[in-house]
N, C-alpha and C positions, 0 to 999 in steps of 0.2 A: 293322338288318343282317339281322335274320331276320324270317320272315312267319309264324308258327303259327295257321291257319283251324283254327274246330271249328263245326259245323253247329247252328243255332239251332235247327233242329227236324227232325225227321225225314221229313217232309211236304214236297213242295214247294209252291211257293205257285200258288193258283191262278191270278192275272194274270200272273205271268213265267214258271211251270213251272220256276223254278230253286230250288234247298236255298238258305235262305239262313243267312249262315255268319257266325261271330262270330271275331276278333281276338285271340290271348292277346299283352298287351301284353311287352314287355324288361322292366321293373320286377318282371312277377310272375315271372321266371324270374333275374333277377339275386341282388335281394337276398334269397328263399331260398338261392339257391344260398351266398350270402357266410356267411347263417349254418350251412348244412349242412358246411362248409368248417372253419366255428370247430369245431362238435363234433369233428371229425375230428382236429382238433391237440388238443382235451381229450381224447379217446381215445387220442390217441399220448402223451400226459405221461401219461395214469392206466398206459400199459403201459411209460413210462419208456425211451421211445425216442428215442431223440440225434438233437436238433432241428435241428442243424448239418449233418449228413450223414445222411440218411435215403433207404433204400432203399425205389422204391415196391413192388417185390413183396418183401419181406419180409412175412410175414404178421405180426397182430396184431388182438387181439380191439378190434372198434367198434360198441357197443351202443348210443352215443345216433348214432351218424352212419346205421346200417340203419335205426335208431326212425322217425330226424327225415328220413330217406328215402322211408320207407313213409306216415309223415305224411302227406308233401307229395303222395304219387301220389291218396291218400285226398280231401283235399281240394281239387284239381284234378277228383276224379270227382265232384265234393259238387256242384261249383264247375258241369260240363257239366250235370247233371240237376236245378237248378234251372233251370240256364237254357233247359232243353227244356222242364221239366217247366209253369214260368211264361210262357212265350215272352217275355222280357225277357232280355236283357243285365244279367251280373253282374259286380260287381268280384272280382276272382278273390284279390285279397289281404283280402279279407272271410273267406274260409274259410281262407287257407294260413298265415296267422301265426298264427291259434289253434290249429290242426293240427300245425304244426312244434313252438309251442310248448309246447304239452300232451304232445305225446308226448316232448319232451327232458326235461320235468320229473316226468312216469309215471317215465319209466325213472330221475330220479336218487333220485325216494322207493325205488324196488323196490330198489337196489343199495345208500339210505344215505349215498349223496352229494350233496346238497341242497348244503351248506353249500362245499362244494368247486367246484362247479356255478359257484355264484354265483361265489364268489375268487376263479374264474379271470382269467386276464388276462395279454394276450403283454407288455407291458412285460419281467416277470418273465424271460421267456426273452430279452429284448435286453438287460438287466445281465447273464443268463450267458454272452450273447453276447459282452457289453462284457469281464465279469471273464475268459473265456476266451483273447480278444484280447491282455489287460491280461498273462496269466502267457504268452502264448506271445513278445511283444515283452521279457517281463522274462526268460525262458528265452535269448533270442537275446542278449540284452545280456548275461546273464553268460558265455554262451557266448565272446563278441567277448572279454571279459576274461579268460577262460583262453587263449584264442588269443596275446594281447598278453602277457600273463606270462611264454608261451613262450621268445616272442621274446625278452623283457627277458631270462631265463636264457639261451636261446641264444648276447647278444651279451656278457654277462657269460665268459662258456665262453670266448669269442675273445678277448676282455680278458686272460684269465688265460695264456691260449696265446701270447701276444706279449707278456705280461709281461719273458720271459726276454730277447727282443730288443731291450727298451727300459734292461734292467740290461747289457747289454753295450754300448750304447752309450750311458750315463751318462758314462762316464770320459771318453770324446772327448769329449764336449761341456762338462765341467768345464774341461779341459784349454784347449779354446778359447776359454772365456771368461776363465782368467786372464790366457791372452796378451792378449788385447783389453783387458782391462783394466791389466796394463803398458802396453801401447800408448799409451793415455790417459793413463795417468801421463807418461812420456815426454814426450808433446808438451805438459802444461800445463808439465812444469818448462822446456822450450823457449821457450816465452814468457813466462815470468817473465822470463828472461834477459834475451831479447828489450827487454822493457819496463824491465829496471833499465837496459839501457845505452840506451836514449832518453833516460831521466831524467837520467842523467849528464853526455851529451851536451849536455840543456840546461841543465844546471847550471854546466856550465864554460863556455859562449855565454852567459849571465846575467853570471858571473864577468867578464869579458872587456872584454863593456860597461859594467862599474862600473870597470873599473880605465881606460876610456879615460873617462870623465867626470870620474873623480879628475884626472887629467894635461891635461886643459882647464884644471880651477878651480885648477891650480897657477901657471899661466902669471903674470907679475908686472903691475902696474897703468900699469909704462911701455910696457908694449908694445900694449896699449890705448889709451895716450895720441901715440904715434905714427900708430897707426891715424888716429887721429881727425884729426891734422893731414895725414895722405895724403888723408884723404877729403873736407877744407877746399880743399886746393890743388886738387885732382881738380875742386871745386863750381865756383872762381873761372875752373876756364881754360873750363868752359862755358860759363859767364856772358860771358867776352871772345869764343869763340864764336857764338854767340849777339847779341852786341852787332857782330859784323862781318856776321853774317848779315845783321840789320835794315837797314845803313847800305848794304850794295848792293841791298838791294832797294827802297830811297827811291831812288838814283840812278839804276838804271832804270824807276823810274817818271816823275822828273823826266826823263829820254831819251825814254819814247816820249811824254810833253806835249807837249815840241817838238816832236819828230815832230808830233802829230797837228795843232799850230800852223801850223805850215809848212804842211800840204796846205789846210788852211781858207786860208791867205793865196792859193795859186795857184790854188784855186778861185777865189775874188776877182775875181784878175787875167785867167783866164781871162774870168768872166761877164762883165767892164766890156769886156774885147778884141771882145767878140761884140756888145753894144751899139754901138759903136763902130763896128763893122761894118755894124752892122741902118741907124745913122741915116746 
């Protein structure tokens, strides 16, 4: 994305009469800058400035970030005047990471913080980030709970406020429920009633037919034996029935024999009348 030329030599060349010109690559201007970036946030914890919300013009002292600044321009110029000096092309992170790093670690012996230098490390600021998080969600949460508590007394207040209206109308509704429950008494004793005079009912219908089955088996053994000769004389006149039935229907059968004798005979007489005829 960027093109940074710097001139190989000061000279131009004799076959093209152009300067010719050498490349600083992205790499050598990335990652200094990533580590000049880290001092910078170790300078803002050594001056105890709130990582969360940080103003950029607020001032505050940065002693390895100008260090490892001045470093870096040193070694860039280290960096051009070998490469004029040699007419060769140089890696330019050959000079700028011992330059960054030498002068971040000058300045932590001169101040004493070697050992601080080193520990660094942003983890450290994303757990206060985490535990800051952690007590503003647990602020809001007991917040929500005093809010709620509110309420729970507020509707406690109203509870007690319409206490008085539910003690005045206790008595109606005692009142209403013993009527209901008279009521209910009432109509079970109603059908009890009810059900004792069914039973009664069938008790004397039971009674009734035992006393007409008594007055059957009272009846005496001649009157049974009469029957029995009704029902003999009753047998014999079907039987003579019966027996005049069969004897007219023998004599019309013997009736139509004849008959059908007779027509067989005038057939006969016809057929021989017609021979008779013929010869």
């Amino acid at each position: 994305p960027i093109k940074l030329l710097f001139p190989r030599s000061l000279v131009p060349n004799e076959e093209t009469g152009k300067i010719e010109l050498s490349l600083l690559g992205l790499g050598d201007i990335v990652i200094p800058g990533f580590f000049l970036a880290l001092l910078l946030r170790f300078d803002a914890t050594n001056a105890k400035m709130p990582t969360n919300k940080v103003n950029i013009f607020e001032p505050f002292p940065k002693p390895y970030f100008y260090s490892a600044m001045i470093a870096y321009f040193l070694g860039l110029a280290t960096t051009l005047f070998v490469m004029i000096q040699f007419q060769a092309a140089q890696p330019a992170l050959l000079y700028l990471v011992p330059a960054c790093l030498g002068s971040s670690f000058l300045c932590a012996v001169m101040r004493g913080e070697v050992s601080e230098l080193l520990a660094y490390s942003e983890e450290e600021e994303e757990e206060e980030e985490e535990e800051v998080t952690a007590e503003t969600i647990s602020a809001a949460v007991a917040a929500a709970a005093d809010t709620s508590g509110d309420e729970d007394e507020e509707g406690d207040d109203e509870e007690e406020a319409v206490s008085p209206l539910e003690e005045e109308e206790a008595p109606a509704k005692e009142e209403s429920e013993e009527e209901e429950e008279e009521e209910e008494e009432e109509a079970e004793v109603d059908l009890e009633e009810y059900e004792e005079e069914d039973e009664n009912e069938a008790e004397e219908e039971e009674d009734q037919a035992d006393n007409n089955d008594d007055d059957d088996d009272d009846e005496g053994p001649g009157d049974s034996d009469d029957d029995d000769e009704n029902d003999d004389g009753e047998d014999d006149d079907n039987d003579d029935e019966e027996q005049e039935d069969e004897d007219q229907e023998d004599e019309e059968q013997a009736k139509q024999n004849d008959d059908d004798d007779d027509d067989d005979d005038d057939d006969d007489d016809e057929e021989e009348e017609e021979e008779e005829e013929v010869t």
